[in-house]
C-alpha angles and dihedrals in degrees: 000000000000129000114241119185140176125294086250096059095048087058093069101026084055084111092042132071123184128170130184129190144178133172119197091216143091084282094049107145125152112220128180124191128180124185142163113247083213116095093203132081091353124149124192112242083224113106107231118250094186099111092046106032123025118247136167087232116176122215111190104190109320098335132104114215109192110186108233096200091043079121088064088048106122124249130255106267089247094072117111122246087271098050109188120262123271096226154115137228137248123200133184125209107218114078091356104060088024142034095197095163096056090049110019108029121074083048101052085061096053086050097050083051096052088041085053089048094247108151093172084060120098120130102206114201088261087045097057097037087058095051091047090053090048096051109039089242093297094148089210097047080049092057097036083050092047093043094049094048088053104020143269111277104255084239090070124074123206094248086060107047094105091048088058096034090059083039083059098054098041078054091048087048099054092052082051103058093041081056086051098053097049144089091256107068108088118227097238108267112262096033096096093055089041087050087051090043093056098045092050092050093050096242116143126241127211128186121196120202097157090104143022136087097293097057129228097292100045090046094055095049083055097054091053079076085094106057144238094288104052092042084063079063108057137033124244121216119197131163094285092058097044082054093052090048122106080246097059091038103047108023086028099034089232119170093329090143103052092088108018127057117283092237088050085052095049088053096040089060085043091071103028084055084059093048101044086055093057091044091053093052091056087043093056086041091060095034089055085061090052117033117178134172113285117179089166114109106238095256094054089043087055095048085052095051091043090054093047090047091054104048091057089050084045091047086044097235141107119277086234092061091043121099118203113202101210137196106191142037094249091057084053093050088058101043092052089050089055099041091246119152118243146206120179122216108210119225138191084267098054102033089125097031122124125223112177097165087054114099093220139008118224132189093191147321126291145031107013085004134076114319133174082238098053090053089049093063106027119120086216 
C-alpha cells in the first residue's frame, strides 16, 4: 500500500519518498524504502556491507544505490531444482550464543544467596534440578518452593516475601550477567564454524542484542567471544542501531529529527502515524487467522519487531528471506508477527519447551543440527 498525504505535507516531504507495504499471503513481507529525489550529495540510509559481505554495488556520481529486491533476482541456469536460498541470517544471544542457564545459572543464585547473607541457602545440581522440574522454570515459584520447604528467613515477614523473593532474583541477575561478561561462559560448541560458514557463503549475519534478558550491554560483551576477527564478519544491532534504522526513525520516531528540519519530521510522523494505524488493522486481521501462544506484553513484543525489522533492513533482504535463530518464545512471537521465518535453538531453559509457530526446532549447530547449509536448502 502507498502513503498518500495532504498537499501540505508534500510540500514539505517533496525531498523525501517513503513506501510501505505489506501483503497478507504466502508471499507477505513489509519493506520500507526512503530516498532522496536529489542526485547530488545523497547517501543511502542503508549501512554498506561491501567490506563484509561481497555486493555489485553502482555509484553513479556520489550516490549509493542499494537494490532493495536483490533477494527476487533469478539464478544462474546451472542451480539444481532445489537452488539455495538467497538469505541472511538472525541470531539472538540469549540461549543461541550462550547457554547461560546450563552453565550460569544455578550459581548466580548461590551467590545471590551468600551476597543476602543467607547461609541455609545452597542449590546442589540435584536441588536445583528438582526445583526446575517443580516449577516449570518460573524462577519465583522455584524460590517460594525451596523457602517453604526449609523455611522463610525470620527477617522476612509474610507480607514481604514477595519483596524478597523479587530482591533475590535482581540479586541472581546481577551474578548472571557478571557471569556473562566473563571468561568463563562458554560460546555454545558449533557457533564459531556457523559464524565462518556464513561469511564464506556470502550470507549475511546479523546479531541482535537490542533486546533479551541480558540486556544490550551484557549481550554485546557476549558476542566478543568470538573474537575480533569474526566480529569484522557480522553486524551487531543494539538498541542504537535499531534506533538509527528506517524502521526506529520513521514507525518509532527515532531520531528523525536529528538531519532533517523539525517542521519535515512533525509531518513525516504525521503520516507514518496514518499509515501505522492502517498496518496494524491488516496485522490483527492475519493474526486473527493464526493465533499462537504469546506470552510477550505488547511493549516488549514491539521492541522485538522493531529489532527484527531492522536486521533484515540492516542485512539488506527482505524479511521474508531472513531467518532468526531464536532462543526464546518471545523471539518466535515476533518473528511470526512479522512473517519472519524461524529456527529455535533449544537450551537448557526450553528443552521441553513446545513452539508450534517455529519453522524448525534445533538442539545445536553443526553436523545433524542447524548448518548454513541446512537453511540454504530447506523448503521452510
Amino acid at each position: 500500500m502507498a502513503m498518500k498525504t495532504s498537499s501540505t505535507s508534500c510540500s514539505l516531504l517533496n525531498s523525501l519518498r517513503f513506501s510501505t507495504a505489506i501483503t497478507v499471503s504466502k508471499k507477505s513481507y513489509y519493506h520500507y524504502q526512503a530516498t532522496q529525489l536529489s542526485n547530488r550529495n545523497c547517501l543511502s540510509p542503508f549501512p554498506s556491507f561491501s567490506s563484509t559481505f561481497p555486493r555489485n554495488y553502482n555509484f553513479p556520481g556520489k550516490c549509493l544505490h542499494v537494490n532493495p529486491f536483490s533477494a527476487f533476482s533469478s539464478s544462474s541456469g546451472h542451480d539444481s531444482q532445489n537452488p539455495p536460498r538467497d538469505l541472511a541470517v538472525l541470531l539472538e544471544v540469549d540461549g543461541v550464543l550462550v547457554d547461560a542457564y546450563r552453565f550460569g545459572n544455578r550459581q548466580a543464585f548461590n551467590v545471590a544467596f551468600q551476597k543476602l547473607g543467607l547461609d541455609c541457602a545452597n542449590w546442589t545440581a540435584p536441588i536445583y534440578t528438582d526445583l526446575l522440574r517443580k516449577s516449570a522454570g518460573d524462577e519465583d515459584r522455584m524460590l517460594v518452593l525451596f523457602f517453604n520447604r526449609i523455611g522463610w528467613p525470620t527477617s522476612v515477614p509474610t507480607n514481604e516475601k514477595k519483596a524478597f523473593v523479587k530482591n533475590v532474583l535482581q540479586e541472581k541477575k546481577n551474578a548472571l550477567d557478571e557471569f556473562l561478561a566473563s571468561k568463563d561462559a562458554p560460546l555454545r560448541p558449533g557457533v564459531e564454524d556457523f559464524v565462518d560458514d556464513a561469511y564464506n557463503e556470502g550470507i549475511p549475519l546479523i546479531v541482535l542484542t537490542a533486546y533479551g534478558k541480558s540486556g544490550d550491554r551484557i549481550a554485546r560483551s557476549v558476542v566478543e567471544k568470538l573474537g575480533s576477527e569474526r566480529i569484522s564478519k557480522i553486524k551487531i544491532v543494539g538498541i542504537e542501531e535499531v534506533e538509527r534504522s528506517l524502521y526506529g526513525q520513521f514507525v518509532l520516531g527515532k531520531g528523525i529529527s536529528s538531519g532533517v528540519d523539525e517542521q519535515l519530521a512533525t509531518e513525516a510522523r504525521k503520516a507514518v502515524s496514518a499509515q501505522k494505524q492502517k498496518i496494524a488493522e491488516e496485522v490483527a486481521s492475519m493474526l486473527k487467522l493464526s493465533v499462537d501462544m504469546d506470552t510477550s506484553s505488547p511493549e516488549s513484543l514491539d521492541k522485538i519487531v522493531a529489532a527484527l525489522r531492522a536486521g533484515a533492513e540492516y542485512a539488506e533482504k527482505p524479511v521474508r528471506n531472513c531467518f532468526l535463530i531464536a532462543g526464546s518464545q518471545s523471539g518466535v512471537a515476533g518473528a511470526q508477527r512479522i512473517g519472519m521465518p524461524c529456527v529455535v535453538m533449544r537450551s537448557s531453559l526450553t528443552s521441553r519447551a513446545e513452539f508450534p509457530s517455529a519453522n524448525a526446532v534445533m538442539d545445536g549447530f553443526g553436523g545433524a543440527d542447524l548448518t548454513i547449509s541446512k537453511l540454504r536448502h530447506s523448503q521452510w
